[in-house]
Structures are given as C-alpha cells and as structure tokens.
C-alpha positions in Angstrom: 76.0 97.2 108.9 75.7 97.3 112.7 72.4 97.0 114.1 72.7 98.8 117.3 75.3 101.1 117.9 76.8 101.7 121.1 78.7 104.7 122.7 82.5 104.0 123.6 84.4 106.5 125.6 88.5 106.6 125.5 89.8 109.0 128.0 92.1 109.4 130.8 96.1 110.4 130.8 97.7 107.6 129.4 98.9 107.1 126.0 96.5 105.3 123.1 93.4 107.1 123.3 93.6 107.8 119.4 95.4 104.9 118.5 92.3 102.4 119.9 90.0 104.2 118.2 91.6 104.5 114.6 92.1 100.7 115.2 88.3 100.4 115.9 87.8 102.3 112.8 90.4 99.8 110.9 88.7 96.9 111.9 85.3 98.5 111.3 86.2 99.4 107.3 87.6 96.0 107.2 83.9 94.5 107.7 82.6 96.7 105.5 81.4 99.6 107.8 81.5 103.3 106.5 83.4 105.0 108.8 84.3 109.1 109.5 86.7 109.9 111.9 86.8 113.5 112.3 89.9 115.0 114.7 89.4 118.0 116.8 92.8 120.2 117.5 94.6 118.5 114.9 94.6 120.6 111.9 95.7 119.3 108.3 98.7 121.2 108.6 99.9 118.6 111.5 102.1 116.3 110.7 100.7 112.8 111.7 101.8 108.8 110.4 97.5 108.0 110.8 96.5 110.5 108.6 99.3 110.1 105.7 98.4 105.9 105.9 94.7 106.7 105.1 95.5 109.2 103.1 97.3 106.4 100.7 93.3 105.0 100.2 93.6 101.7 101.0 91.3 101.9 103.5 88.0 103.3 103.1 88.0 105.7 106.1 87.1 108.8 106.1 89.5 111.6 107.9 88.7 115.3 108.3 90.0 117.9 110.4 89.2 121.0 112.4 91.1 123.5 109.6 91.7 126.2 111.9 94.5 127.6 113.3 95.0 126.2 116.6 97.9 125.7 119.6 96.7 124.1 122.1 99.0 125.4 124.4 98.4 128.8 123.7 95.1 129.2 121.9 93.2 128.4 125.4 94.7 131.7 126.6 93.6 133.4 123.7 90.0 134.7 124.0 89.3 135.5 120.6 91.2 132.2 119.1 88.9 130.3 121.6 85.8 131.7 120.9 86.6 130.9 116.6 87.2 127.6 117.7 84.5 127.2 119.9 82.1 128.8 116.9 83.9 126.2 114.4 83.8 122.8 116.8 79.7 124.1 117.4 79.5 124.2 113.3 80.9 120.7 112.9 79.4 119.1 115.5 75.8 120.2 114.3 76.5 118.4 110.5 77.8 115.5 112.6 74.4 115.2 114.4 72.9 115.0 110.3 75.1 112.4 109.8 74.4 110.6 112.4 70.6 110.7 112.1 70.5 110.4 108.8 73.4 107.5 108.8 75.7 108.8 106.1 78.6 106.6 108.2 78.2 103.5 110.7 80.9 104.5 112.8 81.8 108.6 114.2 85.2 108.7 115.9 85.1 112.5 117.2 88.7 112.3 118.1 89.7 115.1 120.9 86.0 116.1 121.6 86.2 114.8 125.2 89.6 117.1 125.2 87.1 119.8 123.7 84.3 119.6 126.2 86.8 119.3 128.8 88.0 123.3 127.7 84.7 124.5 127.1 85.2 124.9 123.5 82.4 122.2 122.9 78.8 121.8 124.7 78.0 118.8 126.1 73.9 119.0 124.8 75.8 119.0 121.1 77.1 115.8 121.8 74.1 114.7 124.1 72.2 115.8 120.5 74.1 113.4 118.2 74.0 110.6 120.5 70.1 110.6 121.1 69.5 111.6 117.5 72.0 109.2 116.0 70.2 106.1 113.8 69.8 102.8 115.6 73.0 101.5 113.9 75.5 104.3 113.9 78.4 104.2 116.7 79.9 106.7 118.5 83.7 107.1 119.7 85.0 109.9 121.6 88.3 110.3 122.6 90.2 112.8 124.5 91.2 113.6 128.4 89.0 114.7 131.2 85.5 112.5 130.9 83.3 113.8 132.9 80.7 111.9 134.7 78.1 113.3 132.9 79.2 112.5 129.6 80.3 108.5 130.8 76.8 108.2 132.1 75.6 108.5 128.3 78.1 106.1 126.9 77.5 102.2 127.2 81.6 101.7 127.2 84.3 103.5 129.1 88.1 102.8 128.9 90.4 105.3 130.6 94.0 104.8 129.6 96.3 105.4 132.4 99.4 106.4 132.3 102.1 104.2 134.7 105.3 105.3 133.1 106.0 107.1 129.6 109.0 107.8 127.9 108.4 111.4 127.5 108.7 111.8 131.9 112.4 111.1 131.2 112.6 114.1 128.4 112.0 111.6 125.3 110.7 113.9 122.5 107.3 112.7 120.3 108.4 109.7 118.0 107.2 110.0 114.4 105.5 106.8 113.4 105.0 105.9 117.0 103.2 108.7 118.6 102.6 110.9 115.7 
C-alpha cells in the first residue's frame, strides 16, 4: 500500500516505545497495510495485554516472538544463553531481510532490536541488510533502548522517549493492561 517506506526509530528510557509502534501497526492494518510485528526478548510464554488483543483476530496483525528461553536480567551474564540467543535473533533477522525484499508485509516492527543491538546479541549490518534490501514500500520500526548514532543515521525518523517521572521510581510494580 505505501509507496515509499521510511525508517522510524523509538528509543530512549522513557516509557511507550512499544506502545507507539503497535499503535503504528493499528492504524496501518486499519488502512489495509499487512503488517508483522515481530518482539525480541519477549517470549510467548510472557504474559502481555498487546499480544492476547491481537491474539482475539480482529486485527489483521501479525505477532511472533523470539521462542527462546530468555531473562533479561540474567541471560546477558550467561555466555552460553547469549550466544543461543544471539545465533536465534541472527536466524530471524535473515528471514526478516526476505520479507522485506520480497514484501510479504508493508510494515516490520522489530520490537526490542535496538535493545538487541544495544547488547551485542544482534549485528548492526543485519539490520543495515534489511533496510537497504527492503522493497520500495515496506516500513521499518525499531524499538528498544540505546540508539546508537550509527543506526539513527539510517533511519529517516527518530523519537526518543524520555523518561521525566514514572511510577515505578516510587516502587509501583508493572500494571497489567497498562504496561504489560
């Protein structure tokens, strides 16, 4: 449906990284784009409101998930859980790159690849692949902390979310239905 697809980067240390981009991908669906959003380091097994809404099929969007077992906490210190990860994000990403060229989907959210990258459980030349590769229409989200300047000199948009004040600084757990 689009034309020419851009690349839009959501990062920083605020809240509503995820959230703007599954509302992208809501209003892209509702004009009639095909749209995959696949999430990085959050596995099925997670318990998240975005997932159980699309999972209800009103909305054509498309939702996978990294299906590997992963803490994010802990896994990073975890050489061998990294390096499965690492090996599993480098699978993904190269069927995402077919996709993209071959424009099975009009919009990619990679949700948590900028996290990813970030960690060095993702290489930056995968995504630089996918985004020079991608067909003229297909666009590109990725979400995530720690944007480096390398990677927001490829996109054409950059919003970083900042975070001013957040409930969870005075010891407010996760909310379900608000940030899960």
């Amino acid at each position: 449906m689009l034309e020419k697809g851009l690349v839009q980067i959501y990062t920083g240390d605020g809240k509503g990284k995820t959230t703007a981009a599954f509302g992208l991908a809501l209003r892209a669906a509702g004009q009639g784009n095909k749209v995959l959003i696949y999430q990085f380091l959050k596995p099925p097994s997670l318990d998240i409101g975005e997932r159980f809404a699309l999972q209800l099929g009103a909305v054509r969007i498309r939702l996978e998930s990294l299906d590997i077992n992963w803490d994010m906490a802990k896994s990073l210190e975890d050489e061998q859980a990294a390096a499965e990860v690492k090996a599993a994000i480098k699978a993904v990403l190269e069927k995402i790159a077919a996709t993209a060229e071959k424009r099975f989907y009009d919009v990619l959210i990679l949700d948590e690849i900028i996290y990813c990258l970030s960690k060095n459980l993702a290489n930056i030349e995968d995504i630089r692949r996918i985004i020079e590769k991608r067909a003229a229409g297909v666009e590109i989200v990725l979400t995530g902390r720690g944007a480096s300047e390398e990677l927001m000199e490829m996109a054409d948009l950059v919003t970083e979310m900042k975070n001013v004040k957040h409930p969870f600084d005075n010891g407010l757990p996760a909310r379900r239905g608000i940030e899960y």
